[in-house]
C-alpha positions as CSV (number, residue, x, y, z in Angstrom):
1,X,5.5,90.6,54.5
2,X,7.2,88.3,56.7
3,X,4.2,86.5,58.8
4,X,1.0,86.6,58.9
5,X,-1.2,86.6,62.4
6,X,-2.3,83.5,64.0
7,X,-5.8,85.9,64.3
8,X,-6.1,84.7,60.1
9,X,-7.7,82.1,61.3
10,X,-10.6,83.1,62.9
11,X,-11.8,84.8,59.0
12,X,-14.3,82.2,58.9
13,X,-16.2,83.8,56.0
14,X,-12.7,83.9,53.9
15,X,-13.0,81.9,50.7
16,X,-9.8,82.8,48.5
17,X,-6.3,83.7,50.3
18,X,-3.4,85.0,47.8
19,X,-0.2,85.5,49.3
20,X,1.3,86.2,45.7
21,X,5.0,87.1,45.9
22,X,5.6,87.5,49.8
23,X,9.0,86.3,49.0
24,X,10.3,87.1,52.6
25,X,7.5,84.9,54.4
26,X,8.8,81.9,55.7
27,X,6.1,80.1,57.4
28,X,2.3,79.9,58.0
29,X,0.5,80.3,61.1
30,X,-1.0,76.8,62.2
31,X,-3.9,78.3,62.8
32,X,-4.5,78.8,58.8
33,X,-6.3,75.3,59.1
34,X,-9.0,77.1,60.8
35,X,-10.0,78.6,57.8
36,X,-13.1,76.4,57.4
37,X,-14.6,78.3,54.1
38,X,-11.0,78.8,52.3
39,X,-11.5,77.1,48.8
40,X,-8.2,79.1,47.0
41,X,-5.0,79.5,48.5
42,X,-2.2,81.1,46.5
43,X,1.3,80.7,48.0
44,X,2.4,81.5,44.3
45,X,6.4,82.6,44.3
46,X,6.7,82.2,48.2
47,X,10.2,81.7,47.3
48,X,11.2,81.2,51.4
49,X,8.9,79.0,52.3
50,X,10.1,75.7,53.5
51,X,6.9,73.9,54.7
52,X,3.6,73.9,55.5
53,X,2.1,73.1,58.5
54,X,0.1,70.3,59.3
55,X,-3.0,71.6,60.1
56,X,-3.1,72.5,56.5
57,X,-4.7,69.2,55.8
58,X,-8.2,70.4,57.8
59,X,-8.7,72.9,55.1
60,X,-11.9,71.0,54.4
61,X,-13.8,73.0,51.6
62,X,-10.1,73.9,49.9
63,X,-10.4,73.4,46.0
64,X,-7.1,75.1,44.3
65,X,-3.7,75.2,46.1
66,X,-1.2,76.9,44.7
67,X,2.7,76.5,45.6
68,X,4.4,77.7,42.3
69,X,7.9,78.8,42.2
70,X,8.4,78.4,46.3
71,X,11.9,77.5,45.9
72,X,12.6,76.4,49.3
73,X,10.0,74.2,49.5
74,X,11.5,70.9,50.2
75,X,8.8,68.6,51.6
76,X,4.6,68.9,51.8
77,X,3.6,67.4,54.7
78,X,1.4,63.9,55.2
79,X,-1.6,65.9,55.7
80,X,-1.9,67.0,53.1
81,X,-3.8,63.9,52.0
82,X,-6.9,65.1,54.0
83,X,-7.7,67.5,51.5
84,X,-11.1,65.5,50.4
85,X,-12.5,68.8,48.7
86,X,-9.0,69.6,46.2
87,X,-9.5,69.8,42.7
88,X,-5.8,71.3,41.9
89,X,-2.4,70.8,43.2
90,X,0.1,73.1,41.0
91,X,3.9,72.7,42.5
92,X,5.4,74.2,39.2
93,X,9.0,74.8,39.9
94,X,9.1,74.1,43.3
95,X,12.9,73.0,43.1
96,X,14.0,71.6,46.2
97,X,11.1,69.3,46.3
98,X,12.4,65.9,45.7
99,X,9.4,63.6,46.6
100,X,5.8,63.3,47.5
101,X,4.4,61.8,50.2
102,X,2.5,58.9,49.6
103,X,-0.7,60.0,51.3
104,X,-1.5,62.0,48.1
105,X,-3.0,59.3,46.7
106,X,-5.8,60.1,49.3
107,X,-6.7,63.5,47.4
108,X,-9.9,61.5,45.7
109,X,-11.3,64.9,43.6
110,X,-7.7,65.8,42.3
111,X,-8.1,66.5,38.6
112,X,-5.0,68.4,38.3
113,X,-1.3,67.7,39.7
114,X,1.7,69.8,38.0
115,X,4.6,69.4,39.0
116,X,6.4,71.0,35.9
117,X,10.3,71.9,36.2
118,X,10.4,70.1,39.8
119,X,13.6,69.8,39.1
120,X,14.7,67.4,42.1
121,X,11.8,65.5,41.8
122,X,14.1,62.0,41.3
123,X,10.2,59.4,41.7
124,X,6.4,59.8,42.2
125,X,4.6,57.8,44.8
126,X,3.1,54.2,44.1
127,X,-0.1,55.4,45.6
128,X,-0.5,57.6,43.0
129,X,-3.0,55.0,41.7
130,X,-5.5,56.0,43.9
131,X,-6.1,58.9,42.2
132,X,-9.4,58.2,40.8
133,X,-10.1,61.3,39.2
134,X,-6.9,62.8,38.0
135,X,-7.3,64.2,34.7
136,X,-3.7,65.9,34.3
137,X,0.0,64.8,35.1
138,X,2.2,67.6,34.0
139,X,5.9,66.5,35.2
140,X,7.1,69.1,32.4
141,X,11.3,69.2,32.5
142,X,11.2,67.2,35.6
143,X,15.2,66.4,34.5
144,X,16.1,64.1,37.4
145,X,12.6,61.8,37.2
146,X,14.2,58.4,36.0
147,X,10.9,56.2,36.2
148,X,7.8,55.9,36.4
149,X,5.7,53.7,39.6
150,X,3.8,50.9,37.0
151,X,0.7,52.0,39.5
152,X,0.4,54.8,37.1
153,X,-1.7,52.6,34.4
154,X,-4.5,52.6,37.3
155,X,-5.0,56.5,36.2
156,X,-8.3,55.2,34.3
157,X,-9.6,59.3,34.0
158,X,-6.3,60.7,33.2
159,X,-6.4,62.6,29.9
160,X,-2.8,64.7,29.7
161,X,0.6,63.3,30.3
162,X,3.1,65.4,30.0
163,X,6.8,64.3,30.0
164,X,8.4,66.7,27.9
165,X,12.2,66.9,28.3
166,X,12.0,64.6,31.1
167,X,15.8,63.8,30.6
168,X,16.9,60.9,32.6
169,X,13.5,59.4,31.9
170,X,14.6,55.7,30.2
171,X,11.4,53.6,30.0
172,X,8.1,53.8,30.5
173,X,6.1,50.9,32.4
174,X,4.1,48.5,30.4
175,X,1.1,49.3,32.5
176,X,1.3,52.5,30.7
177,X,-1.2,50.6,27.8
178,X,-3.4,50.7,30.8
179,X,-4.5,54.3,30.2
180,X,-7.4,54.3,28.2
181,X,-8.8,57.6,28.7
182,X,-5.5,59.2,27.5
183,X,-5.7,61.2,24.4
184,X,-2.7,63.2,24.2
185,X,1.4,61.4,25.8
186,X,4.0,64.5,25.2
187,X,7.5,62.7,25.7
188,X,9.3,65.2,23.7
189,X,13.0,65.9,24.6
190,X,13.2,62.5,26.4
191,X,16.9,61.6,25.0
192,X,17.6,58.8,27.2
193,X,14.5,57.4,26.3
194,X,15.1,54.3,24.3
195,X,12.1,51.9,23.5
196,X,8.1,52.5,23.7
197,X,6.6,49.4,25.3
198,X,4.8,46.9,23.3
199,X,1.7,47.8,25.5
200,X,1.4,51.6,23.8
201,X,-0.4,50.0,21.4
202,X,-3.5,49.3,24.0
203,X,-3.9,53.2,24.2
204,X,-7.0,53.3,22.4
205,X,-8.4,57.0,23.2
206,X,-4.6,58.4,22.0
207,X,-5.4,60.8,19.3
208,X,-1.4,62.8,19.7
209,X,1.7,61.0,20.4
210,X,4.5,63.6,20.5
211,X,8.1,62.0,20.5
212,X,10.1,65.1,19.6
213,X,14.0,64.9,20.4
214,X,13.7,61.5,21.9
215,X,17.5,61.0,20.1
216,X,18.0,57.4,21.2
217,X,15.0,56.2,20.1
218,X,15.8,53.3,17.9
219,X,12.9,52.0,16.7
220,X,8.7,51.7,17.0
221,X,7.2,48.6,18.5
222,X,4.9,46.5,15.9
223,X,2.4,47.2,18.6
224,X,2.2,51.2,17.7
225,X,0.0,50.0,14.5
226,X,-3.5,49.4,16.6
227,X,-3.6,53.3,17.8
228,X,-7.1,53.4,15.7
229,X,-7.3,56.8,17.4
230,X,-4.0,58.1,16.6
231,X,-4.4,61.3,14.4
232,X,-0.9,63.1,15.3
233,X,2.4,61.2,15.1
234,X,5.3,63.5,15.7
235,X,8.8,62.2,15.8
236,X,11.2,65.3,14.7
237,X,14.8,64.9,15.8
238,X,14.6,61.2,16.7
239,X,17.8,61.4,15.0
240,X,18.8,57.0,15.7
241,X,15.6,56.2,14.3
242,X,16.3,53.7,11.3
243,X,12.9,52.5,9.9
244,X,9.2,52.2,10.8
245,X,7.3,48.9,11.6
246,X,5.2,48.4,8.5
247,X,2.7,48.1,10.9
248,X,2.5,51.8,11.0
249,X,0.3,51.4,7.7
250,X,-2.9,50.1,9.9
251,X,-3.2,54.0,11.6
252,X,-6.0,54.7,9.7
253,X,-7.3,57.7,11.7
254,X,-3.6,59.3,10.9
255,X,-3.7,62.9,9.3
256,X,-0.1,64.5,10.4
257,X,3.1,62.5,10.3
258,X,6.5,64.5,11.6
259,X,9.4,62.6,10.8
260,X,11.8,66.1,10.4
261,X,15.4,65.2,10.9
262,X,15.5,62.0,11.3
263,X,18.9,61.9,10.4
264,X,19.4,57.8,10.0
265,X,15.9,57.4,8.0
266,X,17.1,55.2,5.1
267,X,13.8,54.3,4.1
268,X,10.0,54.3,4.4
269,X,8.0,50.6,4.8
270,X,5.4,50.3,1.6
271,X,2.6,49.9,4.0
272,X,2.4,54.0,4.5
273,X,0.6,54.1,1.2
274,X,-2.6,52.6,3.4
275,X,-2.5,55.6,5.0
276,X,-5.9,57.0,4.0
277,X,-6.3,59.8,5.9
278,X,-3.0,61.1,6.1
279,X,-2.9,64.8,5.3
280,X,0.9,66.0,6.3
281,X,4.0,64.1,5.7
282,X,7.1,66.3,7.3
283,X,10.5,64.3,6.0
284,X,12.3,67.8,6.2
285,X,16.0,67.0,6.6
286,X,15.8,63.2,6.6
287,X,19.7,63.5,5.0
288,X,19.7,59.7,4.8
289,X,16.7,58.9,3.1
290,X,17.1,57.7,-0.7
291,X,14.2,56.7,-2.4
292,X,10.2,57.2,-1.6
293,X,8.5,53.5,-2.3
294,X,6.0,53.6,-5.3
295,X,3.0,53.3,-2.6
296,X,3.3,57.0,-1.9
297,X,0.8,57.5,-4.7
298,X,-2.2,56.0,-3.0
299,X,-1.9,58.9,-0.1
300,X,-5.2,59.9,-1.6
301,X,-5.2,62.5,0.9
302,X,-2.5,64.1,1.3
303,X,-2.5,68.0,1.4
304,X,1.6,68.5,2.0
305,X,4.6,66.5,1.6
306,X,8.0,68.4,2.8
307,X,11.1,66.9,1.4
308,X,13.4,70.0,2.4
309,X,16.5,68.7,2.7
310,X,16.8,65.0,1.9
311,X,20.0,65.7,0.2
312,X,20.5,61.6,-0.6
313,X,17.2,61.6,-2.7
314,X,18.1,60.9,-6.1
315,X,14.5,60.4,-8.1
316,X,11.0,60.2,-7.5
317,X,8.5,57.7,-8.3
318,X,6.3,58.5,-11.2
319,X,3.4,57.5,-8.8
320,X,3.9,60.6,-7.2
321,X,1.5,61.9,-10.1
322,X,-1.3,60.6,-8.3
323,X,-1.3,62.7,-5.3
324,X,-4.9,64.5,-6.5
325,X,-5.4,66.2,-3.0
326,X,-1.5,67.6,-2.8
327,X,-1.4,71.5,-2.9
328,X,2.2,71.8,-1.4
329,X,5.2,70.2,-2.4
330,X,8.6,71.0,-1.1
331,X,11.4,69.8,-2.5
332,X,13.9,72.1,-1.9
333,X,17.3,71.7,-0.9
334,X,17.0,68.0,-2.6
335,X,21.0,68.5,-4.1
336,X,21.4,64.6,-5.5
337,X,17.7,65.2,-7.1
338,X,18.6,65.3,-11.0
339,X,14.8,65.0,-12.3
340,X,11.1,65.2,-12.3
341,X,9.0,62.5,-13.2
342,X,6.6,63.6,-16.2
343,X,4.0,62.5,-14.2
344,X,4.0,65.6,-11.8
345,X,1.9,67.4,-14.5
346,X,-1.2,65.4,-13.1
347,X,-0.9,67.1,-9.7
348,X,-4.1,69.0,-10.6
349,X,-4.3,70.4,-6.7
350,X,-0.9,71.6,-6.7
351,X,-0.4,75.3,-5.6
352,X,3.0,75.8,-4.0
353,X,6.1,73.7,-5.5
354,X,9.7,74.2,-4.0
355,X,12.6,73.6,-5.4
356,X,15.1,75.9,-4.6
357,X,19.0,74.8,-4.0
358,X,18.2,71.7,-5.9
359,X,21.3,72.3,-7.5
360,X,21.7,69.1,-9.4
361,X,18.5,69.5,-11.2
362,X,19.3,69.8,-15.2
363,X,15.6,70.3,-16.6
364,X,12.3,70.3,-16.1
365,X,9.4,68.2,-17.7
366,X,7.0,69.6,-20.0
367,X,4.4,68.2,-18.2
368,X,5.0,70.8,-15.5
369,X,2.4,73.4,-17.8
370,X,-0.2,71.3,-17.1
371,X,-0.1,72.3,-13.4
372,X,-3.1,74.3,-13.5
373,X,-3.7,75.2,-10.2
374,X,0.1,76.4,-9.7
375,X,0.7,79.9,-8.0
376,X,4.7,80.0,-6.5
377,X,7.5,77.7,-8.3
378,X,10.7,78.6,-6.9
379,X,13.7,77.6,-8.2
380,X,16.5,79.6,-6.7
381,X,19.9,77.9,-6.7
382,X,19.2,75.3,-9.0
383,X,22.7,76.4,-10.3
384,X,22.9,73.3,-13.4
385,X,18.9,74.5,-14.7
386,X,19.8,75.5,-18.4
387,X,16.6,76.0,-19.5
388,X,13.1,76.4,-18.6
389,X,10.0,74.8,-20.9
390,X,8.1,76.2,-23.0
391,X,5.1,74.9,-21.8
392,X,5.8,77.3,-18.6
393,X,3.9,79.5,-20.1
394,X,0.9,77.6,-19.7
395,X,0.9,78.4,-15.9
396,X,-2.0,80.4,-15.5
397,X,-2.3,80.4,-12.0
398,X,1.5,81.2,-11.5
């Protein structure tokens, strides 16, 4: 289909509109503002549509607008910020689109705005503050967005950012701390991103902070401590990430902590071992790290602890016996590890223990019979094990 009447206007009764794949229609009628009952219009993968016409805007009762994957796209027109009624705005890869106009801060019952894989998208409107009732930002892979307006901290509903692989992306605004509905901040794949501000630490709905790939990432602000919230902390492949604040000890709502290949981790600050509710420690591939402080032992509850990988680890402190809660620990590929502290035969929890391709590990402790609960010890490739214990066969579980 490549038009549609001007007669579509006088459908007064018409409440949804889909228009789902036309690729070959290239504009709308004018007199598609007419439609005075439309709530849902779906221009979904109008891939030759270049705009929309103005009367668009005195779609009074519209709720959902859809303009996903219309390539072409390259503009939405000033109108469009008479939309009183519109709940959703969803502009997924529209990729010719390279800014908004600034009367969409007028759309006061917006709860949603995507704008995922816009990838010409280069800023976002300061009026984007006004609005009120946003509850979702998705600007997913928007690879040429380099900043964000620091109106955006006026978002006081907004409960999802999304800025994965948001490339060019270098710093956030400090009005950022200003979001205090937010639960969930996905900046994963941000690799020019290269400091947090101070003001993250003000967030204090965020339950998930998701810093995936963010490979210039140096270092944490002090600040990131107060997130009493915080119950996710994921940081895999923040590969120039040296050390933590020791302030990262005060998250006490903390149950999962992803620090996988964090290549230039030398160390962990003592202050983790106040981290009381912390169920999942992920150090897989941390190549750098050397030693675990002694504090690791008050992790009363910690379930898993992944050490896969951390080829520079050479021992283990004997407070690792005090884990109580741990079921699964994975030590394999640990090459420099040469020994087991006796004291792992007090891991009464432990179910799972992995240390295949720890090939410098010579013998194991007796103690390790008294792991009752024990049902898969692998040791493949640990190529200078002479011997096993006798006391293996005490494994019942196994």
């Amino acid at each position: 289909m490549k038009e549609l009447p001007s007669s579509i206007g006088q459908l007064n009764a018409l409440q949804m509109l889909s228009l789902l794949g036309c690729v070959n229609l290239k504009e709308l009628p004018s007199s598609i503002g007419q439609l005075n009952a439309l709530q849902d219009l779906d221009l979904y993968e109008c891939a030759n549509l270049k705009e929309l016409p103005s009367s668009i805007g005195q779609l009074n009762a519209l709720q959902k607008l859809y303009l996903n994957r219309c390539a072409n796209l390259k503009e939405l027109p000033s109108s469009i910020g008479q939309l009183n009624a519109l709940q959703t705005l969803s502009l997924n890869r529209c990729a010719n689109l390279k800014e908004l106009p600034s009367s969409i801060g007028q759309l006061n019952a917006l709860q949603t705005l995507s704008l995922s894989e816009c990838a010409n998208l280069k800023e976002l409107p300061s009026s984007i503050n006004q609005l009120n009732a946003l509850q979702m930002l998705s600007l997913f892979r928007c690879a040429n967005l380099k900043e964000l307006p620091s109106s955006i901290g006026q978002l006081n509903a907004l409960q999802h950012l999304d800025l994965y692989e948001c490339a060019n992306l270098k710093e956030l605004p400090s009005s950022i701390g200003q979001l205090n509905a937010l639960p969930r901040l996905y900046l994963v794949g941000c690799a020019n991103l290269k400091e947090l501000p101070s003001s993250i630490g003000q967030l204090n709905a965020l339950q998930q902070l998701y810093l995936n790939g963010c490979s210039n990432l140096k270092e944490l602000p002090s600040s990131i401590g107060q997130l009493n919230a915080l119950r996710t902390l994921c940081l895999n492949g923040c590969s120039n990430l040296k050390e933590l604040p020791s302030s990262i000890g005060q998250l006490n709502a903390l149950k999962k902590f992803y620090l996988d290949q964090c290549a230039n981790l030398k160390e962990l600050p003592s202050s983790i071992g106040q981290l009381n509710a912390l169920q999942e420690l992920d150090l897989n591939g941390c190549a750098n790290l050397k030693e675990l402080p002694s504090s690791i032992g008050q992790l009363n509850a910690l379930e898993q602890l992944d050490l896969n990988g951390c080829a520079n680890l050479k021992e283990l402190p004997s407070s690792i016996g005090q884990l109580n809660a741990l079921q699964m620990f994975c030590l394999s590929g640990c090459a420099n590890l040469k020994e087991l502290p006796s004291s792992i035969g007090q891991l009464n929890g432990l179910q799972w223990l992995y240390l295949d391709g720890c090939s410098n590990l010579k013998e194991l402790p007796s103690s390790i019979g008294q792991l009752n609960a024990l049902q898969e010890l692998y040791l493949n490739g640990c190529s200078n094990l002479k011997e096993l214990p006798s006391s293996i066969g005490q494994l019942n579980a196994l």
